[in-house]
C-alpha positions in Angstrom: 213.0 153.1 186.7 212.8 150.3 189.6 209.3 151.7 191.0 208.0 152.4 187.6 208.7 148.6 186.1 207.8 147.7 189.7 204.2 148.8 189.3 203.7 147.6 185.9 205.6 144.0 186.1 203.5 143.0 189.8 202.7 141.0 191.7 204.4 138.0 189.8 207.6 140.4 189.2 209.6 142.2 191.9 211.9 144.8 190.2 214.9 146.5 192.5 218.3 147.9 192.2 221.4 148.0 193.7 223.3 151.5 193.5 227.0 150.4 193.6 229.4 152.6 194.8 233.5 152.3 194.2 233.9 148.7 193.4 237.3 146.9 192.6 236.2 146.0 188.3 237.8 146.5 185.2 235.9 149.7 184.4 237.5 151.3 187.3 240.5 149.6 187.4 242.9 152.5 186.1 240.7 155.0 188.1 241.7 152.9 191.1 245.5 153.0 190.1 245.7 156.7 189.8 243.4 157.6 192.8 242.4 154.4 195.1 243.6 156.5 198.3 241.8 159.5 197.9 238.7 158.0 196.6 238.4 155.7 199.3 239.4 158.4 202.1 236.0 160.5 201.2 233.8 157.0 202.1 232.3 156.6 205.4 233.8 153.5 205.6 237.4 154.1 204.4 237.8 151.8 201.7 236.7 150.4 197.7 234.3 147.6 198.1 234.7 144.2 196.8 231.9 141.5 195.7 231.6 140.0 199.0 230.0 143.0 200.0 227.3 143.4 197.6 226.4 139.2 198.0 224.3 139.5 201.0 221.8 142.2 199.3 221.5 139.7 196.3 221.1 137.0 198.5 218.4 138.8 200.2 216.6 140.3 197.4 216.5 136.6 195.4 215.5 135.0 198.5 212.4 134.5 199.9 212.9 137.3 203.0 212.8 139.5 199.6 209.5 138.8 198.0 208.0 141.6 199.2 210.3 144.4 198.2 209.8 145.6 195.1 210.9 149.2 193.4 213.4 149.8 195.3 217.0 151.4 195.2 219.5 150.2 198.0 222.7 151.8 198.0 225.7 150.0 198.6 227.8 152.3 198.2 230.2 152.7 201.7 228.1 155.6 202.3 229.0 157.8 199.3 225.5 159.1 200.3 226.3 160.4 203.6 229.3 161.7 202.7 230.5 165.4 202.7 230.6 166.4 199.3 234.3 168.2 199.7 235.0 164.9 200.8 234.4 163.1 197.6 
């Protein structure tokens, strides 16, 4: 959906999203309860990310070293991407 708006909304418009991975919200908040360890044990980087680590991404994108990105997905994700699937 990013590259398609991308192409239709530019060059005034830059369209991009952020894939999220495991996040500490309320949405997952009883997933977290019941499984926090094992979910976080199949990431590359061993743990459920918090909003700090999506800021810099926003940051970037909204800034002016972002202006000439557009429709683009970047995951954020702890490497869920890279992971082994019998990991996950």
């Amino acid at each position: 959906m990013s590259r398609h708006l991308a192409s239709q909304l530019g060059p005034s418009i830059t369209v991009n999203t952020l894939a999220l991975g495991p996040f500490r919200s309320k949405m997952m908040k009883a997933t977290l309860e019941a499984f926090e360890e094992q979910i976080a044990g199949g990431l590359p980087m061993g743990r459920i990310g918090a909003a700090e680590d999506v800021v810099g991404a926003c940051l970037w994108l909204s800034g002016k070293a972002g202006e000439w990105v557009t429709g683009t997905t970047i995951p954020i994700d702890g490497g869920a991407q890279v992971a082994p699937a019998s990991k996950l």
